[in-house]
C-alpha positions in Angstrom: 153.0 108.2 52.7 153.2 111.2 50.2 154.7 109.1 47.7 151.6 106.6 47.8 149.4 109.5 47.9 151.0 111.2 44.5 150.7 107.4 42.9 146.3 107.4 43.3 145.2 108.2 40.1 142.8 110.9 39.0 139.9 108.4 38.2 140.6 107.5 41.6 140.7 110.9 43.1 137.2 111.5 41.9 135.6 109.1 43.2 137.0 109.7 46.7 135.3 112.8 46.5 132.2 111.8 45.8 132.2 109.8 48.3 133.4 112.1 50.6 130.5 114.0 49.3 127.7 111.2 49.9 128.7 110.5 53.6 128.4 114.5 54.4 125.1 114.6 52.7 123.8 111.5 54.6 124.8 112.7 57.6 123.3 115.9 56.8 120.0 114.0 56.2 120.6 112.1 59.4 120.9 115.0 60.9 118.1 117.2 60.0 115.7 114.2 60.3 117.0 113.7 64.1 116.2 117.0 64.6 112.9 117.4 62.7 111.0 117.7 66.2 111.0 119.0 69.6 110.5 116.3 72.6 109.7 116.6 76.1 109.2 113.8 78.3 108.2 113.9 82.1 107.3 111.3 84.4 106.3 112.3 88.1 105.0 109.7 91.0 103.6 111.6 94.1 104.9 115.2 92.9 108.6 113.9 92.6 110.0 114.3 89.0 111.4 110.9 88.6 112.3 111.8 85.0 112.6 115.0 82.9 114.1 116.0 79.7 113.5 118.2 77.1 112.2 121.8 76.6 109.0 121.0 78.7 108.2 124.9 80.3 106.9 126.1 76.6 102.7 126.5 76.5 100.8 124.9 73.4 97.9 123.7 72.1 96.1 121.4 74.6 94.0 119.6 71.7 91.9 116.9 72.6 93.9 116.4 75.9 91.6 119.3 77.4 88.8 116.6 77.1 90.3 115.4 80.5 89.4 119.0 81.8 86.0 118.9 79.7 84.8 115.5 81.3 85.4 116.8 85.2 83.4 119.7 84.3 80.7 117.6 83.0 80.5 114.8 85.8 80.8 117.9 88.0 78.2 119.9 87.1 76.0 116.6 86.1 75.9 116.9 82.4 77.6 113.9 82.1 76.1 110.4 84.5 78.8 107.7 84.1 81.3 105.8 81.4 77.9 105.2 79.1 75.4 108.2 79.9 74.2 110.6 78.5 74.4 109.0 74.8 73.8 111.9 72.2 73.4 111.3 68.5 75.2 112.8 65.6 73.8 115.3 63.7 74.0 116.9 60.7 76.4 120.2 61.0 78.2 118.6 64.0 82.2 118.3 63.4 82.5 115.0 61.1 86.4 115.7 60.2 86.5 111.4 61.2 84.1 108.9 59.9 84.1 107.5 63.2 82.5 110.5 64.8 79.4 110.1 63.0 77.5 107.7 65.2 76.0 107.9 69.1 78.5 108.8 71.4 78.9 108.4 75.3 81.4 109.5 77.6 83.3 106.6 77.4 83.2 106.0 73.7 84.0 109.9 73.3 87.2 109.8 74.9 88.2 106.5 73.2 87.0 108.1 69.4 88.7 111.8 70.6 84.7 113.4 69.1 84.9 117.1 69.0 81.0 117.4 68.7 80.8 115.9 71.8 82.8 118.1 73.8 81.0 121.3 72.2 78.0 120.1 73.7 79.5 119.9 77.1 80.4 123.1 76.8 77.8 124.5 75.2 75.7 122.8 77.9 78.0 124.7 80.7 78.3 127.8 79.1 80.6 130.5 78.5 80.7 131.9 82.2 80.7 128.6 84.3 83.1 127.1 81.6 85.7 130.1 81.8 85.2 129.7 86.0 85.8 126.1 85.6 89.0 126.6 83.5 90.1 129.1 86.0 89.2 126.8 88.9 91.2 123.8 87.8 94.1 126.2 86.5 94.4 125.2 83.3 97.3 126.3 81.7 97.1 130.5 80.2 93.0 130.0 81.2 92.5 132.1 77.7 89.0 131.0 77.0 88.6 133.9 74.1 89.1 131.4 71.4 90.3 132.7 67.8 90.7 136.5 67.6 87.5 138.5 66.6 85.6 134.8 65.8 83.8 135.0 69.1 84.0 131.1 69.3 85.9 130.5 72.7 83.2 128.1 73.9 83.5 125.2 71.3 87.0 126.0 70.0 89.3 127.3 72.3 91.4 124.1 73.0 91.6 123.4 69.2 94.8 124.9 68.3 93.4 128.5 69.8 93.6 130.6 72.6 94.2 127.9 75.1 97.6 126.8 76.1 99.7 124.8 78.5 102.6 123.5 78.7 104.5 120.0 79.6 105.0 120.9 83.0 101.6 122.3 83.6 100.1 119.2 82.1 101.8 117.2 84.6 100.6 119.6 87.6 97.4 119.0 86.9 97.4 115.2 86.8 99.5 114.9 89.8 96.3 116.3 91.5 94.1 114.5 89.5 95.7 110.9 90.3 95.1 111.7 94.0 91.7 113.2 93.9 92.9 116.8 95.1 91.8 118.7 91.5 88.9 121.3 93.0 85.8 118.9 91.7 84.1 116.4 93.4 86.2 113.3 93.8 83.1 111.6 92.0 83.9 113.6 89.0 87.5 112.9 89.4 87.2 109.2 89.4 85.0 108.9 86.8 86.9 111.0 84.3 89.8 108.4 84.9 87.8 105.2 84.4 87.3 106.4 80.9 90.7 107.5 80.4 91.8 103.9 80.8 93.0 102.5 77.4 95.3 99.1 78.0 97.0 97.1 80.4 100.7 96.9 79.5 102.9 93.8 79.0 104.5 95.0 82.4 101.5 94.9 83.6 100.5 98.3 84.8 97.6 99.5 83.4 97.7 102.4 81.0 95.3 105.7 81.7 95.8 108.6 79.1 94.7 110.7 76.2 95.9 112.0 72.8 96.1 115.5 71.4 97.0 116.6 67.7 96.9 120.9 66.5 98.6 123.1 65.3 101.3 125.4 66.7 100.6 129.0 66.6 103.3 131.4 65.8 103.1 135.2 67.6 100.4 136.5 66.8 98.5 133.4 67.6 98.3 132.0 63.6 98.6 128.4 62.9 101.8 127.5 61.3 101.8 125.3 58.1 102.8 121.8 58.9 103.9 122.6 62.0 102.3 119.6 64.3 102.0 119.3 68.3 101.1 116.0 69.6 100.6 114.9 72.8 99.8 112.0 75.4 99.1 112.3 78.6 98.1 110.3 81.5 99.0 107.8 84.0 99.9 104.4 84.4 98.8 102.0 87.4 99.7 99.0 89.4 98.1 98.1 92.5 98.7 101.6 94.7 102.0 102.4 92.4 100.8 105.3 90.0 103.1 107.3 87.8 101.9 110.7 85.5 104.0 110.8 81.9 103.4 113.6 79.7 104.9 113.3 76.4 105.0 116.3 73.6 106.4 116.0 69.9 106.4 119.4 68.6 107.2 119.1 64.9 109.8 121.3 63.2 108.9 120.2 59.6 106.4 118.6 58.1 105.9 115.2 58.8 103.4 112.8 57.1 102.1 111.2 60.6 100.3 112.6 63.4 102.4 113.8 66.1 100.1 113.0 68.5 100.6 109.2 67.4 104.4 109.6 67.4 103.7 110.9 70.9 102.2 107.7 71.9 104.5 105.7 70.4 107.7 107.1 72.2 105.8 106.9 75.7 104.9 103.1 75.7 108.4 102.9 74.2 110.2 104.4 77.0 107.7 104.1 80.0 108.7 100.8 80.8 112.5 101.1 81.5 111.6 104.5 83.0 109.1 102.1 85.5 111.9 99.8 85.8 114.9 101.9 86.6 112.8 104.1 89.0 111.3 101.1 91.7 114.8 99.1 91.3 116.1 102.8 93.2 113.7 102.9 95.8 
């Protein structure tokens, strides 16, 4: 063996090394890449965790999945009628960050299109005293309904990457109740906001109930970090009286050129059905 080893020549030496030295820096890439976010996935049906992994106990941003809390209090109170009243117009000063958001909305179209404006009027509507005692009612997440520090702007911005947090396993507390009709609203309220969380029926077949959320995470002192991402989806998924909860959370350790809240999406209908499928073949 040494006596092959002295006969490789220096030409060939060199090259060995550099490609010793690709392979390390690939797997470096491969590595950090693999890394580049923070996952947690939970499933639940009836209360029972029937699949958990990940960090899932940390709060963040709700985002736009607080617009399942937003429509309860709206059917609740009777700001909101059903899946297509009230329809309010767009307006000039609104939030406009999506072209899409710049035509008539109604409750079901405002869940489907994620419209900011629409939820600030919904809570405007409410305001600042029976929306904090409806946050604290439904006990959503911290409850901080402050909204940025010293901005004074709680009511129409305290989901978005602000004061208000929650985390994974909070998320999934509070559908578990919603699912059965046990959330401290009127069940009317209840079953509305889930008719117009419906999105698609699966290939499986189960039908698909959920919404998206995209921010910011905050570092101590409750700052947004640069390109630091949190997406979410939430929801349910039906079949006949079979209904499971997911939440799923990409947290992004890097900037990444997508939404997470997409990515989010992605990895749940990717994974929900052999989760669907491995859980009822056990039962």
């Amino acid at each position: 063996m040494m006596k092959q080893l002295n006969n490789i020549s220096p030409s060939h030496i060199k090259y060995m090394k550099i490609f010793i030295s690709f392979v390390f820096i690939f797997i470096l890439i491969l590595s950090n890449y693999a890394n580049a976010e923070t996952n947690c996935f939970i499933a639940s049906e009836k209360n029972l965790i029937v699949h958990s992994e990940g960090e899932c106990d940390k709060r963040y941003t709700p985002a736009s999945t607080f617009k399942i809390a937003i429509s309860l209090m709206g059917f609740d109170s009777g700001i909101l009628v059903d899946e297509t009243h009230p329809t309010w117009d767009f307006k000039s000063g609104y939030v406009d960050w999506l072209e899409r958001w710049k035509q008539p909305h109604n409750p079901k179209l405002w869940l489907a299109n994620s419209c900011v404006w629409y939820s600030q009027i919904i809570t405007q509507k409410l305001g600042i005293k029976r929306f904090t005692e409806y946050t604290k009612l439904l006990n959503y997440g911290n409850q901080d309904t402050s909204g940025d520090k010293g901005m004074n702007n709680g009511l129409t911005n305290c989901w978005l990457s602000s004061s208000l947090s929650i985390s994974p396993q909070e998320q999934i507390n509070f559908l578990n109740q919603l699912v059965v009709n046990k959330l401290p609203v009127s069940i009317d309220a209840q079953e509305k906001t889930k008719n117009i969380m419906c999105q698609e029926t699966l290939p499986s077949g189960w039908e698909l109930y959920g919404k998206t959320g995209n921010g910011s995470q905050l570092d101590a002192d409750g700052n947004k970090i640069k390109d630091r991402q949190v997406g979410w989806f939430v929801g349910f998924v039906r079949k006949g009286e079979k209904i499971i909860t997911f939440v799923q959370l990409v947290a992004d350790e890097d900037k990444q050129d997508t939404y997470a809240s997409q990515r989010a999406k992605a990895a749940l209908k990717d994974r929900i059905s052999n989760v669907l499928s491995d859980f009822y073949k056990n039962i």
